[in-house]
Backbone bond lengths (Angstrom), bond angles and torsions (degrees), N, CA, C in turn:
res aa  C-N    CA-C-N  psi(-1)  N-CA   C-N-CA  omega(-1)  CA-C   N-CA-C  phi
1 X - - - 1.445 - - 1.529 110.13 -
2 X 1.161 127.77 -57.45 1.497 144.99 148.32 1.810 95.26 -11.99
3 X 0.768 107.90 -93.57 1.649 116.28 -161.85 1.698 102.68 -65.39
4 X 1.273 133.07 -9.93 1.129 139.69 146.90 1.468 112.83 -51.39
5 X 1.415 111.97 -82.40 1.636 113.32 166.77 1.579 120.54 -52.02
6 X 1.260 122.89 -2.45 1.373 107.50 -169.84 1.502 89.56 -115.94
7 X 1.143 131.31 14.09 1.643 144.44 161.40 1.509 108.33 -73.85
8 X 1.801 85.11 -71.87 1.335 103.23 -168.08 1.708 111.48 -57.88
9 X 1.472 134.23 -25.77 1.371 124.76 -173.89 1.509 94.88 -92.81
10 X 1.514 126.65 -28.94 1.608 116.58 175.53 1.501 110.13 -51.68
11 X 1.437 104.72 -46.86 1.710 101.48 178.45 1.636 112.88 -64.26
12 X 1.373 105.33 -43.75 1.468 96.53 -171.93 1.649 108.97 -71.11
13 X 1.361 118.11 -8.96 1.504 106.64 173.06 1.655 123.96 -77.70
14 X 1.599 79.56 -27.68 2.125 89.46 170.95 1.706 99.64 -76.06
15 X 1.034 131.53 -20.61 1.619 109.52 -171.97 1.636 100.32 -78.90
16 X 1.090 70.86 173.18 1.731 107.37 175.47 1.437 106.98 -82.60
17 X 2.091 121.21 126.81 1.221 113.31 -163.79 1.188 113.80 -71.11
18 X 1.508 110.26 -25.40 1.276 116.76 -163.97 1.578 118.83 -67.53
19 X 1.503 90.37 -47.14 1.694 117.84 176.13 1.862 113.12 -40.97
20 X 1.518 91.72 -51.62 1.546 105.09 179.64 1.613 126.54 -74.66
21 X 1.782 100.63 -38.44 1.613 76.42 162.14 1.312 121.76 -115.40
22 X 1.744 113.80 41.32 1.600 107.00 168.61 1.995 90.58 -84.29
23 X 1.565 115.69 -24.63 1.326 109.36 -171.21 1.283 103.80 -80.56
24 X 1.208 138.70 -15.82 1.888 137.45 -171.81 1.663 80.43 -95.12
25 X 1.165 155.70 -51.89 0.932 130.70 -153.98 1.680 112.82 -96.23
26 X 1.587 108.45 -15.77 1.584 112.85 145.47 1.611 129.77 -39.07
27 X 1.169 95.73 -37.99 1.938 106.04 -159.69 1.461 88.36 -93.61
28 X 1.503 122.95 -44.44 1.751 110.08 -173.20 1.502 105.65 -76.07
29 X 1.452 124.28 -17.55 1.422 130.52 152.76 1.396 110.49 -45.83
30 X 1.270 143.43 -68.37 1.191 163.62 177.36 1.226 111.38 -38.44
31 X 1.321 107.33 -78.42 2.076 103.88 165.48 0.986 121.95 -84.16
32 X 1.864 143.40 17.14 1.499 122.64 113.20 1.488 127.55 -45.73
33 X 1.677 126.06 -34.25 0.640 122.79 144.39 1.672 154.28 -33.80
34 X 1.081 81.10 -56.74 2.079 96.70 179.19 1.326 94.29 -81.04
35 X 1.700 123.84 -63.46 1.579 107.93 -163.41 1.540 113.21 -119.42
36 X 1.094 126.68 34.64 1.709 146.18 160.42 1.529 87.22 72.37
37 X 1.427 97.11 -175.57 1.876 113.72 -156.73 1.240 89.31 -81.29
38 X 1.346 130.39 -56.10 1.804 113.62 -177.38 1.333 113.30 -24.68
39 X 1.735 104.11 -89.99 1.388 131.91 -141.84 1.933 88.64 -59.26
40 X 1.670 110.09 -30.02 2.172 95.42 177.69 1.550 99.17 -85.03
41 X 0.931 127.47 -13.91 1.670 129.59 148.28 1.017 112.92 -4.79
42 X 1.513 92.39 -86.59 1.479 142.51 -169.43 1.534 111.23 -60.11
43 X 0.862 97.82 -56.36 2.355 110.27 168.39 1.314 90.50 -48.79
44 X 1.564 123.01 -89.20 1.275 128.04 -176.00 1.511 135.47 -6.52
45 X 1.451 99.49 -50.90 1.740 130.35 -162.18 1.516 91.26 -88.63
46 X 1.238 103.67 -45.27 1.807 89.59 -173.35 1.289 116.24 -108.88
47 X 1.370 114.36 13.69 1.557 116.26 148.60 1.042 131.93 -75.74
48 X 1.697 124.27 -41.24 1.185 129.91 168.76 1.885 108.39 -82.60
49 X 1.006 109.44 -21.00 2.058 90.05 163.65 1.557 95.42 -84.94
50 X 1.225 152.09 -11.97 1.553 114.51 160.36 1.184 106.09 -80.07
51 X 1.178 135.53 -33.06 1.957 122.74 -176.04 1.781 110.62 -79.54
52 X 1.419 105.12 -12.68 1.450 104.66 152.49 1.720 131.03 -70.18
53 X 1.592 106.68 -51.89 1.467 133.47 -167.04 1.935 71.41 -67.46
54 X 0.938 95.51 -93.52 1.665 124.14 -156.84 2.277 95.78 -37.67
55 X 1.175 140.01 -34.83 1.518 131.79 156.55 1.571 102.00 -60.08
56 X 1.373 121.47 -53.05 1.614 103.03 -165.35 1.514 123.92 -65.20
57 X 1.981 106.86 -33.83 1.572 138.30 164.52 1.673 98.95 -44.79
58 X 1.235 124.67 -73.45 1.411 138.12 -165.23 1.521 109.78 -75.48
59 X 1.302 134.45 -53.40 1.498 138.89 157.28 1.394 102.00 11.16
60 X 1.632 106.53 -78.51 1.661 104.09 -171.92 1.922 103.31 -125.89
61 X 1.030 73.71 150.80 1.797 90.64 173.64 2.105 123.36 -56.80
62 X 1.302 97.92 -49.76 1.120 108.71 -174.26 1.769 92.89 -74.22
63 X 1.396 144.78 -19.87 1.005 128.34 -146.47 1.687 97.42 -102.68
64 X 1.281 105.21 -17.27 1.498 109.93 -176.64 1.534 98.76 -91.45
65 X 1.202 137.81 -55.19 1.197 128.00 -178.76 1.602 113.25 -63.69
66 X 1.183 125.55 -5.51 1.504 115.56 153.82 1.927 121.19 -76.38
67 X 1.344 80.83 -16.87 1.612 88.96 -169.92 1.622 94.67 -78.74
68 X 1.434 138.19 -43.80 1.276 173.30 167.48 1.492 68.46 -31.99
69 X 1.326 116.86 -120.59 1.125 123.75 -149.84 1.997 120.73 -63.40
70 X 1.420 120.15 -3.45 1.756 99.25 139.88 1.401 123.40 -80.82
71 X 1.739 117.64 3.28 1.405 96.29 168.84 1.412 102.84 -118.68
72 X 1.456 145.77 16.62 1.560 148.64 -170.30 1.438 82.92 -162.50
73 X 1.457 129.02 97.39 1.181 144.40 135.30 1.501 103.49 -14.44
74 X 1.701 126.18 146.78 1.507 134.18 -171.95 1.538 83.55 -107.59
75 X 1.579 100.34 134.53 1.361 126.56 179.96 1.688 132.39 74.29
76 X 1.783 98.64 12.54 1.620 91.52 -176.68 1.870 92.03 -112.74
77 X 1.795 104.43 -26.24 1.708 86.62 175.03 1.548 106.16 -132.22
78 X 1.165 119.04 5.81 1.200 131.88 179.45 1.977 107.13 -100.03
């Protein structure tokens, strides 16, 4: 995932700013469109708290398997 994102911001540092967010602001154009300003609100808001939750979860190894085991007790399904 790491080297996924560290692709994806190398490319976005070679583009052009302009280039990049006339297209990010194309696509949130697009689903105001299809599903009105709430409901891409709503996409929005809980897209970036899973790539928040889900970088700090994944970040480190040991930090997710603590999380693992306050919500799946060690040794009843593991």
């Amino acid at each position: 995932m790491e080297r996924l994102l560290s692709r994806i911001f190398e490319k976005l540092s070679n583009a052009k700013a302009g280039a990049l967010c006339a297209f990010l602001f194309f696509i949130i154009a697009v689903l105001i469109c299809i599903f009105g300003f709430w409901k891409t609100f709503f996409i929005l808001v809980f897209t970036l708290a899973g790539f928040i939750v889900g970088a700090f979860l994944f970040a480190d190894e040991g930090r997710f398997k603590k999380f693992l085991d306050r919500i799946l007790p060690p040794g009843r399904v593991r």
